[in-house]
C-alpha positions, 0 to 999 in steps of 0.5 A: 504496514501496521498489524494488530492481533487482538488474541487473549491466548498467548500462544496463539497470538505468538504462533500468529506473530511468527508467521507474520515476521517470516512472510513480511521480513521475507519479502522486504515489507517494513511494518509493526505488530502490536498484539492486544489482549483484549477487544478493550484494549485495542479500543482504548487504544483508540488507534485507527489507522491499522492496515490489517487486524486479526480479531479472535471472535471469542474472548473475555469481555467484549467478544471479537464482533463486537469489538469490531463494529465499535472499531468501524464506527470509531472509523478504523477502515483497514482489512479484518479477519477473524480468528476462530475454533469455530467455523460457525461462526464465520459468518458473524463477520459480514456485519463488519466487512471481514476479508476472511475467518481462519480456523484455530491453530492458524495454519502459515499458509492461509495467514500468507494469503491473507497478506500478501492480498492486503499488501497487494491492495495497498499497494494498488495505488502505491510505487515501492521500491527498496533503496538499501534497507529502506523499503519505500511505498509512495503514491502514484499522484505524489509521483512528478517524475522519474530521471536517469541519474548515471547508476541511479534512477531520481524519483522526484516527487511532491514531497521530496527526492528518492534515489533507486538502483534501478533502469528506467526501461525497467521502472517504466514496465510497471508504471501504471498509464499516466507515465509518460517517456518524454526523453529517453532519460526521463519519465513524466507523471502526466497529472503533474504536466502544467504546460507543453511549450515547444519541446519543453514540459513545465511540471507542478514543482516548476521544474522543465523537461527536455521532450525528444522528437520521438515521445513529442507527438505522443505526449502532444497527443495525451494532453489533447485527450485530458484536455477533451476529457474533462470539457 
């Protein structure tokens, strides 16, 4: 996850920065800070692919609205969320899409939810898992399979093979619908099925899975119903 603070006070950006390294070290998230000290600076910079920016409104130079209007249209798409002494001008922000407005000094809690919402919509559409001390966040579609593999589970996916201690009854409760049991050692991602022959799958990355008698009908089932789908 990438975070920029764009705050002139150094203790404040400071304080800020302390909440964020103990809600996101706390939770296992792997991410990186970068602080501006200026609305010129974080468009100098000419970074757009921030996740979340803290913005103060007031500072000198560009002032935070501003510079945020010129951060949508250099096509910075991430969360925004004001940083202000002044509740009045908490509704500057909906010009320029901000999730939120905290008051100066920024309270933990308030930044914690702040987080940990953005952590969750970015996670909406990604699997993550920790293997070690690596934290992985993988999209769902680049999923092709998950297969038992002794202690390990295999997350075989377009771009490569991952490893997690983890069963696979337990992956699969919060796997999202387009995976499939075909075999009690493996799940499949149906969007990566080619072709069902027999009892075996043949999957985008030409590899062929085994499906057992007991998850055969329901995954005949699912592909008829893609196929319907899109006629």
């Amino acid at each position: 996850m990438k975070i920029a603070i764009v705050e002139n006070e150094e203790l404040q950006a400071q304080n800020l920065q302390e909440f964020l390294h103990k809600w996101l070290q706390e939770h296992n998230v792997l991410y990186e800070i970068v602080h501006f000290k200026s609305g010129e600076e974080i468009i100098a910079s000419k970074i757009k692919n921030f996740d979340l920016v803290f913005m103060d409104i007031l500072m000198d130079g560009i002032d935070g609205v501003t510079t945020a209007h010129k951060l949508r249209e250099l096509g910075f798409n991430g969360q925004l969320v004001f940083l202000t002494s002044f509740a009045e001008y908490v509704f500057e922000g909906y010009n320029v899409h901000a999730l939120n407005y905290l008051l100066k000094p920024v309270d933990y809690s308030k930044v914690a939810k702040c987080i940990e919402y953005v952590i969750k919509s970015l996670d909406a559409g990604l699997y993550t898992f920790q293997h070690r001390e690596c934290v992985y966040r993988i999209p769902f579609s680049e999923i092709i399979c998950f297969s038992s593999d002794n202690h390990y589970t295999q997350i075989i996916t377009t771009q490569g093979t991952y490893r997690q201690m983890e069963p696979l009854r337990k992956i699969y409760s919060y796997l999202p619908e387009q995976f499939l049991y075909c075999h009690r050692t493996a799940i499949i991602n149906i969007e990566h099925v080619l072709m069902l022959n027999g009892r075996e799958l043949l999957l985008s990355n030409k590899m062929s899975i085994p499906v057992s008698l007991t998850h055969l009908q329901n995954i005949r089932n699912v592909l008829l119903s893609c196929v319907s789908s899109t006629r």
